[in-house]
N, C-alpha and C positions, 0 to 999 in steps of 0.2 A: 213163924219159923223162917218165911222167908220177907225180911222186908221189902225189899224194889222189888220184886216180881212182878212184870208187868210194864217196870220201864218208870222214871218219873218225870217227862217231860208234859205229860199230858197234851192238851190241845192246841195250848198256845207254843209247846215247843217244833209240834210236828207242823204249824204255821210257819214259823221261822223258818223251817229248814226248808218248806218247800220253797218262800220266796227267795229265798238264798240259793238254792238251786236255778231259781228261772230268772233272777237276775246272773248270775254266774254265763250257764247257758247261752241267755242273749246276749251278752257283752263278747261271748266269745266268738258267738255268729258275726254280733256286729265286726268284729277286729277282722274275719274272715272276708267280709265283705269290703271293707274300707282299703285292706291287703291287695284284692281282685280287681278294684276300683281304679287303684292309682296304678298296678302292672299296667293294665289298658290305658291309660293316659301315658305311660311315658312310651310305651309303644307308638300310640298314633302320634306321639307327638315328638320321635325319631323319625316317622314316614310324614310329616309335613316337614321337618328338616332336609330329610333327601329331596326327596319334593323342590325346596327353594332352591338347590344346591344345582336342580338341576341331573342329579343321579337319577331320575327315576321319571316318568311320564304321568300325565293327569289319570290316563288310561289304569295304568298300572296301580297309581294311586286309589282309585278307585275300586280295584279290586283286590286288595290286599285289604283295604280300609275294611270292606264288607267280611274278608274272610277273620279280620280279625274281631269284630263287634257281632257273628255269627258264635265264638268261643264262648 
């Protein structure tokens, strides 16, 4: 009466979907992370420009550095 009832992916479908899920997933963390990664680099790497330029002190530099790599 009812033929799919039950669903017809069986075992091998509901494999696929999970690795598709956890590859999806990680890709998406990874992108989150790599995102995070380079904000931080173009940061410090605006406070080693003022730094050369002379705007700003070693001191000061040093404590921005920290408050930023604390984030």
């Amino acid at each position: 009466m009812y033929p799919y009832y039950g669903g017809g992916m069986g075992w091998g479908g509901l494999v696929v979907t999970t690795l598709s899920m956890i590859v999806f997933w990680g890709g998406l963390i990874a992108l989150v992370v790599l995102l995070l990664r380079r904000h931080d680099g173009t940061a410090t790497r605006i406070l080693e420009e003022r730094l050369a330029k002379g705007e700003i002190d070693a001191d000061e530099f040093d404590r921005v550095r920290k408050t930023l790599r604390s984030r």
